[in-house]
C-alpha positions in Angstrom: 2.9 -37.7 -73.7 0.0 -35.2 -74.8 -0.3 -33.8 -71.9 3.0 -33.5 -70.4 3.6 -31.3 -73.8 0.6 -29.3 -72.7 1.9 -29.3 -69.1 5.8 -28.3 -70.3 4.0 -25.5 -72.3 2.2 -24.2 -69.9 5.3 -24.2 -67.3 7.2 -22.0 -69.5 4.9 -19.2 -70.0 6.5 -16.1 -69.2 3.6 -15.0 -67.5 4.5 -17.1 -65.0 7.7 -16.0 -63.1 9.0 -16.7 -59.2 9.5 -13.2 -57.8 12.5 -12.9 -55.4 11.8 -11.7 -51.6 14.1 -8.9 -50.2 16.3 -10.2 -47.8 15.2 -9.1 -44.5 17.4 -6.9 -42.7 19.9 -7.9 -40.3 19.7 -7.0 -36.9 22.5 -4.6 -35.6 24.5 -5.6 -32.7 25.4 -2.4 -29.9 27.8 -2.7 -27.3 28.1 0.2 -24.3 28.7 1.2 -21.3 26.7 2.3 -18.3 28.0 4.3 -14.9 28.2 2.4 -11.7 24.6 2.7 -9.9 24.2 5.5 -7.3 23.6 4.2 -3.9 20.2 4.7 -2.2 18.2 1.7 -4.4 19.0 -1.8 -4.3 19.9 -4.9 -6.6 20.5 -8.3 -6.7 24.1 -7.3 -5.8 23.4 -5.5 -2.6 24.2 -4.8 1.3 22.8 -2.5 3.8 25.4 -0.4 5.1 23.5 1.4 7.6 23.3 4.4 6.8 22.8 4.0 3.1 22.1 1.1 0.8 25.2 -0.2 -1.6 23.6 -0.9 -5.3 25.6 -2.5 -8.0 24.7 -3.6 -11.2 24.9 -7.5 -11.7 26.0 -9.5 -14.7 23.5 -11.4 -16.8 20.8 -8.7 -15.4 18.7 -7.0 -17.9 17.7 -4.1 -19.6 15.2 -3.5 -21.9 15.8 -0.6 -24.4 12.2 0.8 -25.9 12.6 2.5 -29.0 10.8 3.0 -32.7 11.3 1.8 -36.2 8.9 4.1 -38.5 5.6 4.1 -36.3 6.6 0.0 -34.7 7.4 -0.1 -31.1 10.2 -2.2 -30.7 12.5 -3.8 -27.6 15.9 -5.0 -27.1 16.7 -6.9 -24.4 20.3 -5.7 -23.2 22.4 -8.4 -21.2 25.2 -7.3 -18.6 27.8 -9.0 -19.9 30.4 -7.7 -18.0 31.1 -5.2 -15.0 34.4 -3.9 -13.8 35.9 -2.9 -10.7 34.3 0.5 -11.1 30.7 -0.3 -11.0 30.7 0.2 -14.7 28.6 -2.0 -16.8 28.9 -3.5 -20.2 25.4 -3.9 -22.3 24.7 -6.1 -25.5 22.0 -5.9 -27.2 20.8 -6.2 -31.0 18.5 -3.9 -32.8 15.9 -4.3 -36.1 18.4 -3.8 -39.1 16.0 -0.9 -40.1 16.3 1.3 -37.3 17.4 4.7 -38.3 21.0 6.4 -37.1 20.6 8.4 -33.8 16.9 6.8 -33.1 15.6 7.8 -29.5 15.2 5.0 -27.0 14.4 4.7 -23.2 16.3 2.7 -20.6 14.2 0.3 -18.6 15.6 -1.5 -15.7 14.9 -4.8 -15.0 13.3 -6.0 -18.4 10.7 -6.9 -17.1 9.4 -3.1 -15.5 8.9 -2.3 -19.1 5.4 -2.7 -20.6 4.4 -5.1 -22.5 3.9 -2.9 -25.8 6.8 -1.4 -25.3 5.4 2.2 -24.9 7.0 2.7 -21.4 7.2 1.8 -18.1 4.3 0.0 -16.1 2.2 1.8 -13.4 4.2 2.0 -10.0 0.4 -0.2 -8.3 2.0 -3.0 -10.9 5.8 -2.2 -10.1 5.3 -2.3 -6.5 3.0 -5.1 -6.3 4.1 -8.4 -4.3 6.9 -7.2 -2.3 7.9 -9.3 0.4 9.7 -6.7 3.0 13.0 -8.1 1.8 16.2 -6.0 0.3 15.9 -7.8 -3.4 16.2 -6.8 -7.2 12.1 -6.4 -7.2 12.8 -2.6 -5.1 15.3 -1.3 -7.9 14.1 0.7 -11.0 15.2 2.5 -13.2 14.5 4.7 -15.8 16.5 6.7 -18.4 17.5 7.8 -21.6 20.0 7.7 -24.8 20.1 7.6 -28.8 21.2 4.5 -30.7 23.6 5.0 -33.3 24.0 2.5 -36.1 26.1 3.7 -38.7 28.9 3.2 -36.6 26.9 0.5 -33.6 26.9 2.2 -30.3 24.5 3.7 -27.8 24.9 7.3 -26.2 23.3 7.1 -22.9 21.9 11.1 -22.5 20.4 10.0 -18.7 21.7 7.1 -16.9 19.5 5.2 -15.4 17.7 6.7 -12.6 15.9 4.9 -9.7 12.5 5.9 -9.6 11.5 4.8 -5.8 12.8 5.4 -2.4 13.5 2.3 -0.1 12.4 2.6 3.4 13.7 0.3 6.0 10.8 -0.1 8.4 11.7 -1.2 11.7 8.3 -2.7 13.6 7.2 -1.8 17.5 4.3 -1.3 20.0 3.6 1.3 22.1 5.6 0.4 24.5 8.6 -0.1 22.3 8.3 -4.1 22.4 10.2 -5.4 19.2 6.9 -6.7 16.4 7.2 -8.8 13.3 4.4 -8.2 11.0 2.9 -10.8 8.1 1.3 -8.4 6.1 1.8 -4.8 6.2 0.4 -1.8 3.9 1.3 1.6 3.0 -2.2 4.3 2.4 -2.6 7.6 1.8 -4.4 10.1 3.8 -7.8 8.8 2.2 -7.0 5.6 2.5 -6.1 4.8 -0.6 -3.4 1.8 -0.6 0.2 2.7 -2.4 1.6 -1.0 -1.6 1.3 -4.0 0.2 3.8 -6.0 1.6 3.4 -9.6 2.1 6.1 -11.7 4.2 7.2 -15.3 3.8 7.3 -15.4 7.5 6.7 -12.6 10.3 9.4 -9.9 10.1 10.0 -6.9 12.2 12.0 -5.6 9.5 10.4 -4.8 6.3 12.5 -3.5 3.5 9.7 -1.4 0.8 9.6 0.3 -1.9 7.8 3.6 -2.3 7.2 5.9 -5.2 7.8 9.5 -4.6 5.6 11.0 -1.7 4.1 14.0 -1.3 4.3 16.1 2.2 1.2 14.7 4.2 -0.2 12.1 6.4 0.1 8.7 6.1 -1.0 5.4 6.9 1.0 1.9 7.8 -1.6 -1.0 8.5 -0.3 -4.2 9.8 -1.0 -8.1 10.7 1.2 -8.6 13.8 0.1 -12.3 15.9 -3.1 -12.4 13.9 -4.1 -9.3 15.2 -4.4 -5.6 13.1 -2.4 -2.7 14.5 -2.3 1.0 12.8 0.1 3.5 12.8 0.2 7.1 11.3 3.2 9.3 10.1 3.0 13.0 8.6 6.1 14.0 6.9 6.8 17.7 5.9 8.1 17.3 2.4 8.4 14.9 -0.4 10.3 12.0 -0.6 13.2 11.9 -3.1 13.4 8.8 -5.7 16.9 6.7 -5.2 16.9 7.1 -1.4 17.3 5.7 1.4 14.9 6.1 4.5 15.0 4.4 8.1 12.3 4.8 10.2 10.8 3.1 13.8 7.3 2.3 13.1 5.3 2.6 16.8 2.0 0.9 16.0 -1.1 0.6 18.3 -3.8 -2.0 18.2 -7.3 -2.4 19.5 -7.6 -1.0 22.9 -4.7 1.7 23.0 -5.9 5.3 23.6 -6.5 8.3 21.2 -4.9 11.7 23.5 -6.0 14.7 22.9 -2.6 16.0 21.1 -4.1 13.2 18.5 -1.4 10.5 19.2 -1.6 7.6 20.1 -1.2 6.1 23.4 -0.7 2.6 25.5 -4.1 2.3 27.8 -1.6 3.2 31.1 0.1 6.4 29.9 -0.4 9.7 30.9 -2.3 12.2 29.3 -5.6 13.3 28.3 -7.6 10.1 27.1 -10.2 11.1 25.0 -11.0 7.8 22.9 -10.2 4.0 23.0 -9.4 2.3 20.1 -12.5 -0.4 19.9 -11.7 -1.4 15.7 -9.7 -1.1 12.9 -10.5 -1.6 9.1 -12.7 0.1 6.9 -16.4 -1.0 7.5 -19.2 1.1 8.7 -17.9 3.9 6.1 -14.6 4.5 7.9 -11.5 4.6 6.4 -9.1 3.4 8.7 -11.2 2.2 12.2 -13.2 3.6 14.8 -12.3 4.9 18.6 -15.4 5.0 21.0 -15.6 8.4 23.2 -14.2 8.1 26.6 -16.8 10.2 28.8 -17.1 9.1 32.5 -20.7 11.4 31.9 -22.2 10.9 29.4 -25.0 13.2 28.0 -28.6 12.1 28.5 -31.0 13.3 25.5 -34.4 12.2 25.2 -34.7 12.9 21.4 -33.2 11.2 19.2 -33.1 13.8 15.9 -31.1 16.2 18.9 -28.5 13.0 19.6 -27.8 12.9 15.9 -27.2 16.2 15.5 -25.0 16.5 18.7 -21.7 17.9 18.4 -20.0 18.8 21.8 -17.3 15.8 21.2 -13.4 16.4 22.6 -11.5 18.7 20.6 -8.7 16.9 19.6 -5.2 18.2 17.6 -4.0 17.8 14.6 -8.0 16.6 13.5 -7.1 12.8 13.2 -10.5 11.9 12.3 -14.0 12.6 12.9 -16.6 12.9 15.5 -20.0 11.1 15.1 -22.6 9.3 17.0 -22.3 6.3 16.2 -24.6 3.7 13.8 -25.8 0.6 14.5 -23.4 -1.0 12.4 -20.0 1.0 14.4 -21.5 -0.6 17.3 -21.1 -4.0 16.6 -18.5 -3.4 14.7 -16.5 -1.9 18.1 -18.0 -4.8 20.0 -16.4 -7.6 17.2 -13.2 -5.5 17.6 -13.0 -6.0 21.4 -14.2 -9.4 21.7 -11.9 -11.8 23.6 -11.1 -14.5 21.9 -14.2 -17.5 21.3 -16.8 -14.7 21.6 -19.7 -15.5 19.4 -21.2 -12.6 18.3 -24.8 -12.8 17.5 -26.7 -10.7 14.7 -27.4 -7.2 15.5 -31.2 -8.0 15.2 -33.7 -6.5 17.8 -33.2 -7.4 21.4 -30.1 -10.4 20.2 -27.1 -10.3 22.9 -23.7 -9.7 22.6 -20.8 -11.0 25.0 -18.5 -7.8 25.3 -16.1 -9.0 28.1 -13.1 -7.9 25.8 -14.7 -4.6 25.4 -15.6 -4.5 29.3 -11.9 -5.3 30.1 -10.4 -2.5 27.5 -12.6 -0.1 28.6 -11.6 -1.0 32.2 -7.8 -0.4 31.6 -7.9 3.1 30.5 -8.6 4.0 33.6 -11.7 5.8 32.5 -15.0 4.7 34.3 -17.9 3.8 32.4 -21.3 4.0 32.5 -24.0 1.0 32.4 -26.8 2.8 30.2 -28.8 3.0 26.9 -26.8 4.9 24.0 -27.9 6.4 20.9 -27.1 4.8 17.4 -27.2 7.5 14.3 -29.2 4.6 12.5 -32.7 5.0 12.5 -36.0 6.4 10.1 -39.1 8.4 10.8 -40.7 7.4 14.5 -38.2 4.6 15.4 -34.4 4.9 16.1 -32.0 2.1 17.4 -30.3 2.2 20.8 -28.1 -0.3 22.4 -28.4 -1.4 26.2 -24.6 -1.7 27.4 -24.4 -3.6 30.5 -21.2 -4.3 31.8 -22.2 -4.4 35.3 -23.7 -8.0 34.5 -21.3 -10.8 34.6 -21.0 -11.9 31.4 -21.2 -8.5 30.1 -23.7 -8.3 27.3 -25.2 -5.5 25.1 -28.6 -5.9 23.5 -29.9 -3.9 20.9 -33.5 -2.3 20.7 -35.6 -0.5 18.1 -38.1 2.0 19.9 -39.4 5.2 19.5 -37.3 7.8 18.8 -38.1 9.8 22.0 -36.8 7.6 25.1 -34.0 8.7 27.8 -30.6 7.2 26.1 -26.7 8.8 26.5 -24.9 10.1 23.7 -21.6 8.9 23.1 -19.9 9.5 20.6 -16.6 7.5 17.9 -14.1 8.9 16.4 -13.7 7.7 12.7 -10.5 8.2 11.2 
């Protein structure tokens, strides 16, 4: 009983009080419109009318509205609840209880575009990532701007939302115009730097893509079409325009097609002036897009090999698709590996090893261009010894073999075009 007493006493010490916690703010509930998309972007609820692109906004989509709450980044998710005949959507979200009347906030379409701190929107190399060449939501977004108001709950949307990439419709063929469905297919910049990547389910010869704005330049489409990689180049004489629509045919060549010298390129039958065959495509051997070996019936003969490297009476060739060198040990074999017919095993590039080239033999052969049997400079060498390769397509297997000697011996020089 003693020390229950002491207990009781000590319990009603006024020292000893049970403070009260504020009552945390409720959240504020907004409700509001936005206009009916603008066509030239796409959405879940979609359809390609051929010459433009229909976009609507969806119910149960979403939208995340970034704004601040004293120095706090905060989000709202917004729900479509509702859109009417119009295009118009309704929005409802719920703000923190504490955010101030007339507070700033940015638009994001989908959510999920939004970064994850809530400080923006993510980097177009994240937006664009993973597309699969079909007409879907992951192509449409959108960007824009308003003040939330919560004396009286509502949002005044300043800039409706705003598509910030163009869709292009890319429509896949050879040089001879025969219909091609690509697996993978990217989009790079004049030096080679990729903007997107397009990865299909299953081999399409229509890819739907989105691209962020473009400047006026040249630019590169890569693509896997039956296993095998084909290249194509555009140059477009101004920018693209975010929100629209573009169409375009796609003429792509592949390993053995012809370089012209108008810089285009060409099936291994048409007219013109050949000046190079395609021999490989990627970006090895310090090239950015593949290499096109020089189509010279006569080939110069220098017995020096510091004069070979320095040579530079290569075809002059419009529009400067890429650039002239003699070409390395490595661009060699890798032009060799680009030709080869299909169960070639290439062997090392070591001294004197042997390389089946029939697939280079019988590309060479269908340009038209005749070609010479004879030792060829590489660039690749150091002090008194230089490498050469022995091209021998007079033999019936068609080999090469590759030397390293002295760097003053009777070899051709012949040059690739890297581009």
């Amino acid at each position: 009983m003693a020390a229950l007493a002491l207990m009781t006493a000590a319990c009603s010490n006024d020292d000893n009080e049970f403070a009260q916690q504020p009552q945390k703010a409720e959240g504020i509930t907004i409700t509001a419109q936005l206009a009916p998309k603008t066509n030239g972007a796409a959405t879940r609820a979609v359809e390609d009318k051929t010459t433009y692109i229909e976009a609507k906004w969806a119910e149960h989509e979403h939208i995340a509205i970034l704004y601040t709450v004293g120095s706090t980044k905060k989000v709202a998710d917004a729900e479509i609840t509702a859109v009417d005949g119009s295009g118009t959507a309704t929005i409802t979200f719920t703000v923190d209880g504490g955010t101030t009347n007339d507070t700033p906030c940015t638009l994001v379409y989908p959510l999920s575009a939004a970064k994850d701190d809530h400080t923006g929107v993510k980097d177009a190399a994240t937006l664009l990532a993973n597309q699969d060449g079909t007409l879907n939501a992951n192509l449409d977004v959108r960007v824009g701007a308003g003040t939330i108001q919560t004396s009286t709950p509502g949002l005044t949307v300043t800039t409706q939302p705003e598509a910030q990439f163009a869709i292009f419709k890319f429509t896949l063929q050879d040089l001879s115009a025969a219909a091609k469905s690509a697996t993978e297919f990217k989009v790079s910049d004049g030096s080679g730097n990729v903007i997107t990547t397009v990865t299909s389910g299953s081999a399409s010869g229509e890819l739907y893509v989105a691209l962020p704005v473009m400047a006026a330049g040249t630019y590169w489409f890569n693509a896997t079409i039956d296993s095998k990689p084909y290249i194509a180049k555009a140059t477009t004489a101004a920018a693209t325009v975010a929100g629209k629509y573009y169409q375009t045919t796609v003429k792509m060549a592949t390993i053995g097609d012809v370089i012209l010298d108008n810089g285009k390129f060409a099936a291994p039958s048409s007219e013109g002036t050949k000046v190079a065959m395609i021999a490989y495509l990627g970006n090895g051997s310090d090239c950015t897009n593949g290499l096109a070996i020089q189509l010279n019936a006569s080939p110069a003969s220098m017995d020096n090999w510091s004069a070979a490297c320095s040579y530079s009476s290569y075809p002059s060739i419009t529009g400067n698709p890429g650039t002239w060198r003699l070409p390395s040990k490595a661009d060699w074999q890798n032009m060799f590996v680009g030709c080869a017919k299909s169960g070639d095993a290439i062997s090392p590039d070591g001294n004197g090893k042997m390389n089946p080239i029939a697939g280079f033999k019988e590309k060479i052969v269908a340009t038209g261009i005749a070609w010479q049997s004879l030792n060829y400079w590489s660039s690749t060498g150091s002090g008194s010894n230089a490498w050469y390769v022995n091209v021998n397509l007079n033999s019936i297997s068609a080999r090469a073999n590759f030397y390293e000697g002295g760097t003053s011996l009777p070899c051709c020089v012949l040059g690739c075009l890297a581009f």
